[in-house]
C-alpha positions as CSV (number, residue, x, y, z in Angstrom):
1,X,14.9,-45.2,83.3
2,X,14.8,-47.6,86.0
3,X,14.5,-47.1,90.1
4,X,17.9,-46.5,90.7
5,X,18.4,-44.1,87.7
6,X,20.1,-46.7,85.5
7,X,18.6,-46.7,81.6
8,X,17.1,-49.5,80.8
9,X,16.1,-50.7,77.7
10,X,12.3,-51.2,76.8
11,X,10.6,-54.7,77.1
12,X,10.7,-56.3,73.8
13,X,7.1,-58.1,73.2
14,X,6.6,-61.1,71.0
15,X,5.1,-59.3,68.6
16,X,8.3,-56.6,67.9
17,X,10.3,-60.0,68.1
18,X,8.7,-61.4,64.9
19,X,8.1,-58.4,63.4
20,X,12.3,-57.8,63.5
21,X,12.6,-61.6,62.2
22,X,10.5,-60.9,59.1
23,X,12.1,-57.8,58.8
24,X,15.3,-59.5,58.6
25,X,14.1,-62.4,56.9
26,X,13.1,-60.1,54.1
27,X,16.7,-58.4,53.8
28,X,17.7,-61.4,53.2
29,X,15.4,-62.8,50.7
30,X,15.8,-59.5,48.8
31,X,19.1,-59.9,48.5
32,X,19.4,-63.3,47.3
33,X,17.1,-62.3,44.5
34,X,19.0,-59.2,43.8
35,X,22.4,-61.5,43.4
36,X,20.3,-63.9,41.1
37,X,19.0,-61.3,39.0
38,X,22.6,-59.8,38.8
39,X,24.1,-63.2,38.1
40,X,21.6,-63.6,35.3
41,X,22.5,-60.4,33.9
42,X,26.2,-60.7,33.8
43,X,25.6,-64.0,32.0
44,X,23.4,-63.2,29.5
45,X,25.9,-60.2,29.2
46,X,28.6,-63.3,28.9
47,X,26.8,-65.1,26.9
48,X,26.1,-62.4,24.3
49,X,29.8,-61.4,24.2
50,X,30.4,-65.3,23.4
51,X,27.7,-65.7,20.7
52,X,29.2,-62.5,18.9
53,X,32.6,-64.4,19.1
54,X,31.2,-67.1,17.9
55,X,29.3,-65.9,14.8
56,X,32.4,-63.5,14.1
57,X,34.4,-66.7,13.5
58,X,31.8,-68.5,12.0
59,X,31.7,-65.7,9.2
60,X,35.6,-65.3,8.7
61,X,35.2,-69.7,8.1
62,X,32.3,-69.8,5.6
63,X,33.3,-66.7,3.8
64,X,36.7,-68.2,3.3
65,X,34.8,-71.2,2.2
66,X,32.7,-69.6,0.0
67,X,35.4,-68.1,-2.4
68,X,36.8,-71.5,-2.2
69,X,33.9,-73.6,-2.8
70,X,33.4,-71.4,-5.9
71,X,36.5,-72.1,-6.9
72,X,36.1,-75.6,-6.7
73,X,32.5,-75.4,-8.4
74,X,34.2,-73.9,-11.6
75,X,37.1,-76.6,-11.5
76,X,34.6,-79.5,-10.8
77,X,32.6,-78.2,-13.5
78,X,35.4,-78.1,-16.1
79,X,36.4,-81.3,-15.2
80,X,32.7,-82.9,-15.8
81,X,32.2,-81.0,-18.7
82,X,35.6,-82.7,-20.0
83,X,34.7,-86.3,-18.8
84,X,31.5,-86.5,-20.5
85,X,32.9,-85.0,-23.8
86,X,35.8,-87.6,-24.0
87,X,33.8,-90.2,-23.1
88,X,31.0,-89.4,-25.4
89,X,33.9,-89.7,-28.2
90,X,35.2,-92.7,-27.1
91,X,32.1,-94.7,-26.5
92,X,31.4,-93.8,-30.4
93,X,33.0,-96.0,-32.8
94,X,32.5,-93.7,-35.5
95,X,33.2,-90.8,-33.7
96,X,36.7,-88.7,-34.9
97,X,38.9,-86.0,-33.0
98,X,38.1,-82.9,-34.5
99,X,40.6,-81.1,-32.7
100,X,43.5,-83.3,-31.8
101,X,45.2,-80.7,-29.2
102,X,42.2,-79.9,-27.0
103,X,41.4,-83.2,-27.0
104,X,44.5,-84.3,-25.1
105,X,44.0,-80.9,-23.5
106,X,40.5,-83.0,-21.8
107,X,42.2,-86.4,-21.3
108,X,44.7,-84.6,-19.5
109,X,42.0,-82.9,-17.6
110,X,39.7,-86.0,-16.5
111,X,42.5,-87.0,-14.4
112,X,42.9,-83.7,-12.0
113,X,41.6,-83.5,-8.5
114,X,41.5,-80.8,-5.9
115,X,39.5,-81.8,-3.4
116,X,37.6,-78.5,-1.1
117,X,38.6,-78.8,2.4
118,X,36.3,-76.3,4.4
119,X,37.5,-75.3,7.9
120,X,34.7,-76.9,9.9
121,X,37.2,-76.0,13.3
122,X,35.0,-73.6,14.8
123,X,31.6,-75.4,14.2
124,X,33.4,-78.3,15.8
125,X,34.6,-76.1,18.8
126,X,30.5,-75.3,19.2
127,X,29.5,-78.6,19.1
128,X,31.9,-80.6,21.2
129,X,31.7,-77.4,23.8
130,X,28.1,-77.2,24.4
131,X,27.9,-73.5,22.7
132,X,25.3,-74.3,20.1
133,X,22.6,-73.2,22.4
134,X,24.3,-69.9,22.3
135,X,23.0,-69.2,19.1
136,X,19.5,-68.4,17.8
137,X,17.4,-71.0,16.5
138,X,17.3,-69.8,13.1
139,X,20.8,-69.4,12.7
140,X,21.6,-72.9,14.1
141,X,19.2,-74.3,11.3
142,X,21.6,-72.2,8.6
143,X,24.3,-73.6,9.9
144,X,23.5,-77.3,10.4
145,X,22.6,-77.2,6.7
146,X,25.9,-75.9,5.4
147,X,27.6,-78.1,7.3
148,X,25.3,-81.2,6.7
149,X,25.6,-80.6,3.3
150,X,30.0,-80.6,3.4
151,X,29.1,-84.4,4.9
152,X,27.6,-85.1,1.5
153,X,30.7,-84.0,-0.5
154,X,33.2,-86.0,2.0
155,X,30.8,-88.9,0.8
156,X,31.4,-87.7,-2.6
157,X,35.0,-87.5,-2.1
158,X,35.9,-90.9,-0.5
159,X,34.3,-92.4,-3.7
160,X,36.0,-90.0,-6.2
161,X,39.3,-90.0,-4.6
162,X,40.1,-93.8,-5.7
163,X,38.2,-93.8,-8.8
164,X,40.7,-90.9,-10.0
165,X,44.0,-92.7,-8.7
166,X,42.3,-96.1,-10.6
167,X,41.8,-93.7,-13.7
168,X,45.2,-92.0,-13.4
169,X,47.2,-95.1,-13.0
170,X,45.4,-96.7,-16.3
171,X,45.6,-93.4,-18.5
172,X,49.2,-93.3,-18.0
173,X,49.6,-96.3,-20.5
174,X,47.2,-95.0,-23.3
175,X,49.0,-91.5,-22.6
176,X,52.6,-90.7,-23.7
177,X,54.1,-88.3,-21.6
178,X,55.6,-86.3,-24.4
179,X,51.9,-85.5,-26.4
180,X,50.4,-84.8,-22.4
181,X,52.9,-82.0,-21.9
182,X,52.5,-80.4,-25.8
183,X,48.3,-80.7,-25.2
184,X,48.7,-78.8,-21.4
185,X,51.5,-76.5,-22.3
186,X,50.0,-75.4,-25.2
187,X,47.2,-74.3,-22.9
188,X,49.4,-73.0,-20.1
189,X,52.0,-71.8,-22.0
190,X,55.6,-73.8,-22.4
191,X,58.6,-74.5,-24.2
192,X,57.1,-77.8,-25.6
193,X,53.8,-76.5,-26.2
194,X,52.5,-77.1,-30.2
195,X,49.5,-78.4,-32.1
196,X,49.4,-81.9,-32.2
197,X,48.1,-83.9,-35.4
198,X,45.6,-86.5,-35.9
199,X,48.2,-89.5,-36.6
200,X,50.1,-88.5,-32.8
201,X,46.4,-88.5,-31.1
202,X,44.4,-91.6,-32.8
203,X,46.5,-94.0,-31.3
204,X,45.9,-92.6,-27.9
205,X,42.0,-93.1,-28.8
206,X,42.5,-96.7,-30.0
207,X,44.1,-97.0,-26.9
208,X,41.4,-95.9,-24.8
209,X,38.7,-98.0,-26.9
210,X,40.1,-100.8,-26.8
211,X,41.5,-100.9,-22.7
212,X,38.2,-101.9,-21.3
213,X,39.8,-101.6,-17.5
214,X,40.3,-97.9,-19.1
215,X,37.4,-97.9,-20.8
216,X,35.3,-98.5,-17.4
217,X,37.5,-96.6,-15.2
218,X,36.4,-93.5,-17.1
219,X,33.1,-94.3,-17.5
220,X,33.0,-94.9,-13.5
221,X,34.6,-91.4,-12.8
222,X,31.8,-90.1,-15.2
223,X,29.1,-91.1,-13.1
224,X,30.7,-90.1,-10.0
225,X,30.7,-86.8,-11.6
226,X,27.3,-86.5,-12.7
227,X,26.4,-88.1,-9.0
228,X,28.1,-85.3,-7.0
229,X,27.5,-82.3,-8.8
230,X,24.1,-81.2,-7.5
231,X,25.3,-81.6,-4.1
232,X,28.4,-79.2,-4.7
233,X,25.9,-76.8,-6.4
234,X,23.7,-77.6,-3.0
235,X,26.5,-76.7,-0.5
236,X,27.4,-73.4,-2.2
237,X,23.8,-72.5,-2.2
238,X,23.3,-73.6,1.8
239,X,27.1,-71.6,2.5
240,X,25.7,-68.6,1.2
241,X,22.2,-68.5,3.3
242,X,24.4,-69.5,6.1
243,X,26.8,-66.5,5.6
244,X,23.5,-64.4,5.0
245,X,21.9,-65.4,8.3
246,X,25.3,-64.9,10.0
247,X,26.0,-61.4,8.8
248,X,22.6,-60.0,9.1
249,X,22.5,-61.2,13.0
């Protein structure tokens, strides 16, 4: 209270001066570090609710790839398994047809492709996005090998996929059309299905031994066979620790 009766407010000294500065100065410190810390929260929170995304796409993809990789396994298999038997007849001079039906039946077979097309889409999304480092160490190194090892079989296929049109194009001459369709529809079932005898079948093995463009095309198809099939065996066995590691996240 002053003289006159006015209030007055009291002298401020330095010292309450700085002390209200620091004061303040720490308000405002603590509350940039609160809104860091909460930032970091919410995105961790954001980046957990990505990665769970991200691995829940990831396992619809490689399960769908599994079931069709197996597929492919058992058709790849068939195939080889058909390739080396006809070629081991053919390279032998003296070897006969025991069974003239399932031996079309295999020509006819050496000749199929279905090639595996995996849905690499949301691997590619991750990649090309940044999002990789979303996900924990281990199950990035379960997924770089699946997906390394699908590089190996697009090798695989860029040499198989001419080597069969080569093959195809040059069996079509030792191969009438009419003894194909009794061999494969005796198998599948058809209206022209029947057992085929030795004198309709020799000829196509003369044919085949003495073609040597045939001769090599199936002997080229052979070892692209026996070349690829540990790395389809490989990519089924790194597609299921991959879905392993993704499903027990």
């Amino acid at each position: 209270m002053g003289e006159d009766g006015v209030p007055r407010e009291p002298k401020r000294t330095g010292r309450w001066v700085i002390v209200r500065s620091a004061a303040e100065l720490l308000v405002i410190v603590v509350g940039v570090v609160i809104g860091l810390a909460v930032d970091r929260w919410m995105a961790g929170i954001d980046g957990e609710v990505q990665a769970e995304r991200l691995v829940e796409r990831l396992v619809v993809d490689i399960r769908q790839d599994s079931i069709e990789l197996e597929s492919f396994l058992e058709d790849y298999q068939e195939q080889g398994n058909a390739l080396v038997d006809v070629l081991g007849v053919i390279a032998d001079p003296s070897a006969s047809v025991s069974d003239p039906t399932d031996f079309i039946r295999k020509i006819e077979l050496t000749s199929w492709w279905v090639p595996f097309s995996p849905n690499g889409t949301t691997w590619g999304e991750i990649n090309s996005t940044g999002q990789l480092g979303l996900l924990e160490p281990e199950l990035r190194s379960a997924l770089a090998g699946y997906y390394g090892s699908l590089d190996y079989l697009a090798e695989m296929e860029d040499r198989w996929a001419p080597a069969i049109q080569e093959y195809w194009s040059l069996q079509q001459v030792a191969l009438p059309p009419l003894i194909r369709l009794a061999a494969v529809e005796s198998r599948y079932g058809g209206p022209r299905a029947r057992d085929l005898t030795h004198e309709e079948v020799d000829p196509v093995l003369t044919a085949f031994r003495e073609r040597p463009a045939l001769y090599g095309s199936l002997g080229r198809l052979t070892a692209i066979y026996l070349y690829g099939a540990p790395g389809i065996e490989g990519a089924r066995g790194e597609a299921i620790r991959a879905l392993a590691a993704l499903e027990s996240r």
